[in-house]
C-alpha positions, 0 to 999 in steps of 0.5 A, spaced: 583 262 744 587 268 746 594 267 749 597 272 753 605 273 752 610 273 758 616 277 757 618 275 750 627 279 749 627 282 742 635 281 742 636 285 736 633 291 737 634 291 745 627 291 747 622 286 749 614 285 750 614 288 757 617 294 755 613 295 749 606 295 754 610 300 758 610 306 753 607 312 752 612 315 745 607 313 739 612 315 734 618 311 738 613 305 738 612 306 730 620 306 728 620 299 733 615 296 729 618 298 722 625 296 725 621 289 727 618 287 721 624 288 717 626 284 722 621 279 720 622 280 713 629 278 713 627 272 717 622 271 712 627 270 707 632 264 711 626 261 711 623 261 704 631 260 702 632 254 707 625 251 704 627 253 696 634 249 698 633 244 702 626 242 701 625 242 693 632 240 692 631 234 697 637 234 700 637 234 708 638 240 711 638 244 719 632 241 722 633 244 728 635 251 726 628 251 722 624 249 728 629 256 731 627 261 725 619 259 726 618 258 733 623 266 733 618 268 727 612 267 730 614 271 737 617 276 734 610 277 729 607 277 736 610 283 739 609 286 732 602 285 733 603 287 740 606 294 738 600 296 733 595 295 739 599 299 744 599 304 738 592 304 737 590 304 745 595 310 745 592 314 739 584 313 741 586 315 749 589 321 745 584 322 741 579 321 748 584 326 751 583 331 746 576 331 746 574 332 754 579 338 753 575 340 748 569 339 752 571 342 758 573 349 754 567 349 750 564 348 757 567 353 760 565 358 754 558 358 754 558 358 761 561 365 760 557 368 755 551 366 757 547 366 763 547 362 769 539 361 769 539 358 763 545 353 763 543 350 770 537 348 764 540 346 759 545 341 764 538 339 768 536 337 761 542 334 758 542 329 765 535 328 764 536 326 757 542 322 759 538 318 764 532 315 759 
C-alpha cells in the first residue's frame, strides 16, 4: 500500500516535502539529502541512547518524546526517500534530454550529407519498422 505525503516541514533545514517536489537543481537536491540523513543519523543515535538508557536499564524514561523522535524519524525518512527519487526522475529526464538532442543533430546531419531521395527511404522504412 503506497501512501502519498502531504506537506511534511522539515524544520532544521527550512524545506518541506512540496518544495522538494518542485525542484529542478540535482546538485541542491543532493546536499539536502546529505544534510537530511545526518539529520536522521543523529536522530538515530537519541534514539539508540534513549533505549541503551532506559530500556535496558529499566528505569521509566519520556515516553512521550520517544513517540515524537519515531514518529519524526519516520517522515523525515520519507522526505529522504523523497528527494532520491526527484533526483532519479530529474537525471533520467536529463538523460532523455540529451538523447533527443543528440538525435535531433544526428537527424539534421544525414539529412545534410545525403540526399534527399534516399532519406525520405530511409524514414519511410523506419516508420514502417515501427509500425509492425
Amino acid at each position: 500500500m503506497q501512501t502519498t505525503l502531504n506537506n511534511i516541514v522539515v524544520k532544521e533545514l527550512k524545506t518541506s516535502s512540496s518544495e522538494v517536489r518542485k525542484s529542478q537543481d540535482i546538485e541542491g537536491l543532493k546536499m539536502l539529502k546529505i544534510e537530511l540523513d545526518t539529520i536522521l543519523g543523529d536522530i538515530n543515535y537519541q534514539i539508540d541512547k534513549y533505549n541503551c538508557e532506559y530500556t535496558q536499564k529499566l528505569i521509566s524514561g519520556n515516553y512521550d518524546w520517544l513517540v515524537k523522535a519515531k514518529r519524526k524519524k519516520r517522515l523525515y525518512g520519507a522526505v529522504s526517500q523523497l528527494i532520491q527519487n526527484r533526483i532519479g526522475f530529474l537525471r533520467s529526464k536529463e538523460k532523455q534530454q540529451k538523447q533527443d538532442s543528440f538525435l535531433n543533430i544526428f537527424f539534421e546531419k544525414v539529412k545534410e550529407n545525403i540526399d534527399e531521395e534516399l532519406f525520405s527511404k530511409l524514414v519511410d522504412e523506419a516508420i514502417l519498422e515501427c509500425t509492425k
